[in-house]
GUPA-923443 format. One line per field, with one value per residue (C-alpha): residue in one letter; residue number from 1; x, y, z; chain. Coordinates in steps of 0.25 Angstrom, whole numbers. Layout:
<nodes>
code	c(A;...)
pos	c(NUM;...)
px	c(X;...)
py	c(Y;...)
pz	c(Z;...)
unit	c(A;...)
</nodes>
This chain:
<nodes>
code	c(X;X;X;X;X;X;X;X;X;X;X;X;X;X;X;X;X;X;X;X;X;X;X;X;X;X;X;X;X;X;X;X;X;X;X;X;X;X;X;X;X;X;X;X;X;X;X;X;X;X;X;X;X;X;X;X;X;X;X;X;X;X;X;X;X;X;X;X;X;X;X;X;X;X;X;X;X;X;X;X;X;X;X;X;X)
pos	c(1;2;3;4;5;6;7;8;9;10;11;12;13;14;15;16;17;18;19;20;21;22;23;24;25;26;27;28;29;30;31;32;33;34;35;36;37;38;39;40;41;42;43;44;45;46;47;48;49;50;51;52;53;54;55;56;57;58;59;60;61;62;63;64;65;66;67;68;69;70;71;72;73;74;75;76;77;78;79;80;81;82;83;84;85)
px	c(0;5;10;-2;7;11;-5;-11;-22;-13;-11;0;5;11;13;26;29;33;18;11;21;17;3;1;11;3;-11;-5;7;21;14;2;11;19;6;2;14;24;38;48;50;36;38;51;55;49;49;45;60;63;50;50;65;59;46;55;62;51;41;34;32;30;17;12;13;8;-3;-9;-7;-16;-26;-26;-29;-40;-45;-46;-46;-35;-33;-37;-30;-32;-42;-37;-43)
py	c(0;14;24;35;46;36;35;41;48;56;71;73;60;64;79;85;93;103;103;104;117;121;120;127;139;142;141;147;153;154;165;155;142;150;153;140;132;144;137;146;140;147;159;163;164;152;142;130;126;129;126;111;109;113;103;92;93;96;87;94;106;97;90;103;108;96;93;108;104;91;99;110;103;93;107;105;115;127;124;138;150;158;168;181;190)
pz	c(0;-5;7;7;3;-9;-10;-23;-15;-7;-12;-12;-20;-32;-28;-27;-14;-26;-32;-18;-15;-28;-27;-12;-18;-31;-21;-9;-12;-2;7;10;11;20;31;32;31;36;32;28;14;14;20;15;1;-4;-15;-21;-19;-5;0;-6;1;13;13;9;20;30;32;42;31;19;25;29;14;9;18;15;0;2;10;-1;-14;-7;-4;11;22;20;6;2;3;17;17;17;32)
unit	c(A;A;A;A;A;A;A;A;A;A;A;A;A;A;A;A;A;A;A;A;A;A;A;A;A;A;A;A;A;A;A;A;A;A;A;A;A;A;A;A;A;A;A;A;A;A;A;A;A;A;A;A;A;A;A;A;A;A;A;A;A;A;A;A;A;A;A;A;A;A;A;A;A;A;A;A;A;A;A;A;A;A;A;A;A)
</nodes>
């Protein structure tokens, strides 16, 4: 029997961590990633290139990034953007 993150139903099988930073900057963009995950690769002078560097060797961080991806495209809870007061 396949691991469930091997398992074709999860998400994320098949996605790059690449395409899932991606896909929250082009919907969300760095300020937003920054609020609700605030890591410096974030917050200060980001990129594609530092901040996948710093999730690959951060698991803590990476599951954060990837569980708000998962959340967002099933359309759950705070997968919008935040309202503005």
């Amino acid at each position: 029997m396949a691991s469930p993150s091997q398992h074709p139903r999860d998400p994320l099988h098949g996605v790059t961590l690449q395409k899932v930073l991606e896909h929250l900057l082009n919907k969300y963009g760095w300020q937003e990633m920054g609020n609700r995950i605030p890591i410096r690769c974030f917050t200060y002078n980001p990129s594609i290139k530092s901040s996948l560097t710093f999730l690959r060797r951060t698991p803590w961080a990476r599951e954060k990034v990837e569980a708000w991806y998962v959340v967002d495209i099933r359309g759950g809870f705070g997968s919008g953007p935040m309202p503005k007061n």
